[in-house]
C-alpha positions as CSV (number, residue, x, y, z in Angstrom):
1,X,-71.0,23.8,-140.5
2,X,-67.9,24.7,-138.5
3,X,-67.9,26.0,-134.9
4,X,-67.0,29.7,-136.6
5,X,-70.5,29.7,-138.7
6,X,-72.7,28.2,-135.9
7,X,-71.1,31.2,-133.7
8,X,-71.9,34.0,-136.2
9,X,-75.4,32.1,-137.1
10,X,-76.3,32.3,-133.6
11,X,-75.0,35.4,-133.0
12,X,-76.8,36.4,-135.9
13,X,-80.3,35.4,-134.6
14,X,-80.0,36.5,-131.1
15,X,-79.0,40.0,-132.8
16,X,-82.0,40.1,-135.2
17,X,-84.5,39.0,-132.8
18,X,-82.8,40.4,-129.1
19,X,-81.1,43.4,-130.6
20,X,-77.2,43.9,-130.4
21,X,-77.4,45.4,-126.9
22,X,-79.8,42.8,-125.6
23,X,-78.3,39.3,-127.1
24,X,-75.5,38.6,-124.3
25,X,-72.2,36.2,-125.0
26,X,-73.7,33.2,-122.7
27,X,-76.9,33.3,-124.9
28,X,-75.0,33.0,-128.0
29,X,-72.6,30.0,-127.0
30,X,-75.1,28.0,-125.2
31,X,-77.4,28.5,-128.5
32,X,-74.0,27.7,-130.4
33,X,-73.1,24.6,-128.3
34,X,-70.2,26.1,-127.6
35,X,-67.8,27.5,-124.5
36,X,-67.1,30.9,-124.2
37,X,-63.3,30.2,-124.9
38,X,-64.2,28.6,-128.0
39,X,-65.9,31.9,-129.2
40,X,-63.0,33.8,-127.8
41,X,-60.7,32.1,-129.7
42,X,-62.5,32.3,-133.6
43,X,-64.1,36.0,-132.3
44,X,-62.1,38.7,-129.9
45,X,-65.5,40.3,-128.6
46,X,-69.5,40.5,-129.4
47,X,-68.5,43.4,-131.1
48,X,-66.1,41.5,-133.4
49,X,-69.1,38.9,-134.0
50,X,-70.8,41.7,-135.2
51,X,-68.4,43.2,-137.4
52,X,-67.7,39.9,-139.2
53,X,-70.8,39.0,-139.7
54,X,-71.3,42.7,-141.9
55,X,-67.9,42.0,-143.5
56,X,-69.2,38.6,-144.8
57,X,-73.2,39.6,-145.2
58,X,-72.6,42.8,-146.2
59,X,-69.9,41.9,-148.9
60,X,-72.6,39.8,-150.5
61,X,-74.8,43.2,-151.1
62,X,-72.2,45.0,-152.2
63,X,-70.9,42.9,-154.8
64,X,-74.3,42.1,-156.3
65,X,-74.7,45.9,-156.1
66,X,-71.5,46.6,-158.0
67,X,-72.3,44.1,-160.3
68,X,-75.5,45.3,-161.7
69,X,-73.6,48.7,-161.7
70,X,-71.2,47.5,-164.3
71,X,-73.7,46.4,-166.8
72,X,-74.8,48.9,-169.4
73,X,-78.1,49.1,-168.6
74,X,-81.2,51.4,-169.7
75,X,-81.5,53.4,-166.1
76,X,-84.6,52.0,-165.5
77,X,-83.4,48.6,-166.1
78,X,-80.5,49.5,-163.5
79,X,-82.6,50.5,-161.0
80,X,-85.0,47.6,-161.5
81,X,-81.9,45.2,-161.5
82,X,-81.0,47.4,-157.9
83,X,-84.2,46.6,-156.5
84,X,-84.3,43.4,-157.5
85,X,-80.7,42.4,-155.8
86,X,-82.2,44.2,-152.4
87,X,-85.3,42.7,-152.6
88,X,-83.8,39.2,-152.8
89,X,-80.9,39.6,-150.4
90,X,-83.7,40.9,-148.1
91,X,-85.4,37.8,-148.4
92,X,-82.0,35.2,-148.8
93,X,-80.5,37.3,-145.7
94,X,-84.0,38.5,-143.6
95,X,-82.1,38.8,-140.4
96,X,-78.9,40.6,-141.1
97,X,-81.0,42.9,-143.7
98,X,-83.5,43.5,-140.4
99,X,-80.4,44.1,-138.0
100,X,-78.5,46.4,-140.6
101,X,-82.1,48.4,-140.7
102,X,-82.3,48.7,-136.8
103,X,-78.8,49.6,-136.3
104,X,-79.0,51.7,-138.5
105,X,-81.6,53.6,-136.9
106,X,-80.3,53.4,-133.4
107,X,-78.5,55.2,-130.6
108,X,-75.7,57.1,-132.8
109,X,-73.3,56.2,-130.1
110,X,-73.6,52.9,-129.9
111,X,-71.0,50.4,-130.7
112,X,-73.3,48.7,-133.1
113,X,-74.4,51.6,-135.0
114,X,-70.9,52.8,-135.2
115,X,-70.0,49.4,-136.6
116,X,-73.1,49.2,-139.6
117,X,-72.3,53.0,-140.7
118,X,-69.4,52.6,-142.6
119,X,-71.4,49.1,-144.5
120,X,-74.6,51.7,-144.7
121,X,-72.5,54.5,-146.1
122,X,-71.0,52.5,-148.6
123,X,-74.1,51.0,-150.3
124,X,-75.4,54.7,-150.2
125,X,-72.5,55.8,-152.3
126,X,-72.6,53.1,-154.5
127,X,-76.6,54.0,-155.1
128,X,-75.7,58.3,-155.2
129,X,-73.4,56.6,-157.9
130,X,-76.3,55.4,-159.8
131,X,-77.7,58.6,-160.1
132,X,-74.6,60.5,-160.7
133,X,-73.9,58.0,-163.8
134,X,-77.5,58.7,-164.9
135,X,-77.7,62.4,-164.5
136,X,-76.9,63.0,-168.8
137,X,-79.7,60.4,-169.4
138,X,-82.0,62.0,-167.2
139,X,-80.8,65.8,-167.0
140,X,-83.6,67.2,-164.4
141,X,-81.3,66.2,-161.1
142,X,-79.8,69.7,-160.8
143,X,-77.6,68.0,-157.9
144,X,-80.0,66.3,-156.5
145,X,-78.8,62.5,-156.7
146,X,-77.9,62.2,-152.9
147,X,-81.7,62.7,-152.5
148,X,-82.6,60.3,-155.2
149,X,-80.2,57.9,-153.8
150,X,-81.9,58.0,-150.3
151,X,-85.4,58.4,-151.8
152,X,-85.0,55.0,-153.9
153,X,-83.5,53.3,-150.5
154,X,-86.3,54.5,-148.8
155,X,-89.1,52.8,-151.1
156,X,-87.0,49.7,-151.0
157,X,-86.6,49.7,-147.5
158,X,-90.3,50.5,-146.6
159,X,-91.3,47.9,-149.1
160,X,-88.9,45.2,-146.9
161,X,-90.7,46.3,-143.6
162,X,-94.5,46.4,-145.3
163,X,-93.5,42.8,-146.5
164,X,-91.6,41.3,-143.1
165,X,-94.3,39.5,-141.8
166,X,-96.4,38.4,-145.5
167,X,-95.4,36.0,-148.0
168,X,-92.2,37.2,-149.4
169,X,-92.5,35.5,-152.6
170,X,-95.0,37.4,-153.8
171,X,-93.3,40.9,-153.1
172,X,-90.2,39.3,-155.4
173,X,-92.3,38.7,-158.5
174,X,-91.3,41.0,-161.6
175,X,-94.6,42.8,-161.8
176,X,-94.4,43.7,-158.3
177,X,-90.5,45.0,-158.2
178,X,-91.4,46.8,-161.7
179,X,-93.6,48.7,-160.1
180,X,-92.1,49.4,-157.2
181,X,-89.6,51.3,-159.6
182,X,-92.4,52.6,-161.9
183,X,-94.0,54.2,-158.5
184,X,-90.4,55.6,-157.6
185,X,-89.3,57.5,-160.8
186,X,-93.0,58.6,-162.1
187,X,-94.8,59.2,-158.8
188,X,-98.3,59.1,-157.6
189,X,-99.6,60.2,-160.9
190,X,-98.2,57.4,-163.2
């Protein structure tokens, strides 16, 4: 590993477990090994760790996302596939997909959260998307995909946080992702 991944892998970690605002520059380049010139020179600020670590994490999402998006799929089988691709990159990337969460949910004017929201917005759309496509197949949306969109997030999500701390290999089996999906588009009464 090169100097520029050790840096964004430490940054990484002290993100996920310090949070953005907490996790300082000396903590990430004595974790790194590193001097702070070193950092300066591959990374202009600990904002621009930041936002290079959701242009290279976050491009991984969203390219798994489009690509499940451009297979002609049943929509149930799409949105299976969906959760599927979270469910893993949750588990493949558990401390960026934990940071992307918090930030996220924090202070609206912080640097962070203004960073994540365009990354955030952007899966949303490409999820609203989903629905849009699907609204012929389904019929009953009335305009309603945006709340769809965020609804099926939301499961997803939740599921992620119920899961953190257990065995994450279960959660990932087919059964368990099926019905994750089955829950979301037939309810409590299915």
């Amino acid at each position: 590993m090169d100097n520029r991944e050790v840096i964004l892998q430490c940054a990484l970690e002290l993100f996920y477990r310090r949070g953005y605002d907490a996790a300082g520059v000396q903590e990430i380049v004595e974790m790194a090994g590193i001097t702070k010139p070193t950092m300066y020179y591959y990374y202009k600020s600990k904002l621009g760790l930041l936002e290079a670590l959701i242009e290279e994490k976050g491009e991984l999402l969203l390219h798994r996302i489009l690509e499940v998006q451009s297979k002609k799929l049943r929509f149930e089988e799409q949105l299976y596939q969906l959760a599927k691709v979270y469910l893993d990159f949750g588990r493949r990337e558990h401390y960026f997909y934990f940071l992307m969460l918090g930030l996220m949910y924090s202070s609206t004017e912080s640097e962070a959260h203004k960073a994540a929201m365009p990354f955030i917005s952007r899966q949303y759309e490409l999820i609203i998307d989903t629905f849009v496509r699907a609204g012929d197949y389904l019929g009953n949306m009335n305009g309603r995909q945006e709340q769809f969109a965020i609804g099926f997030l939301g499961v997803i999500n939740c599921y992620m946080m119920v899961y953190n701390e257990k065995s994450t290999e279960n959660m990932l089996s087919d059964e368990k992702i099926y019905a994750v999906v089955h829950q979301f588009l037939h309810g409590i009464y299915s």
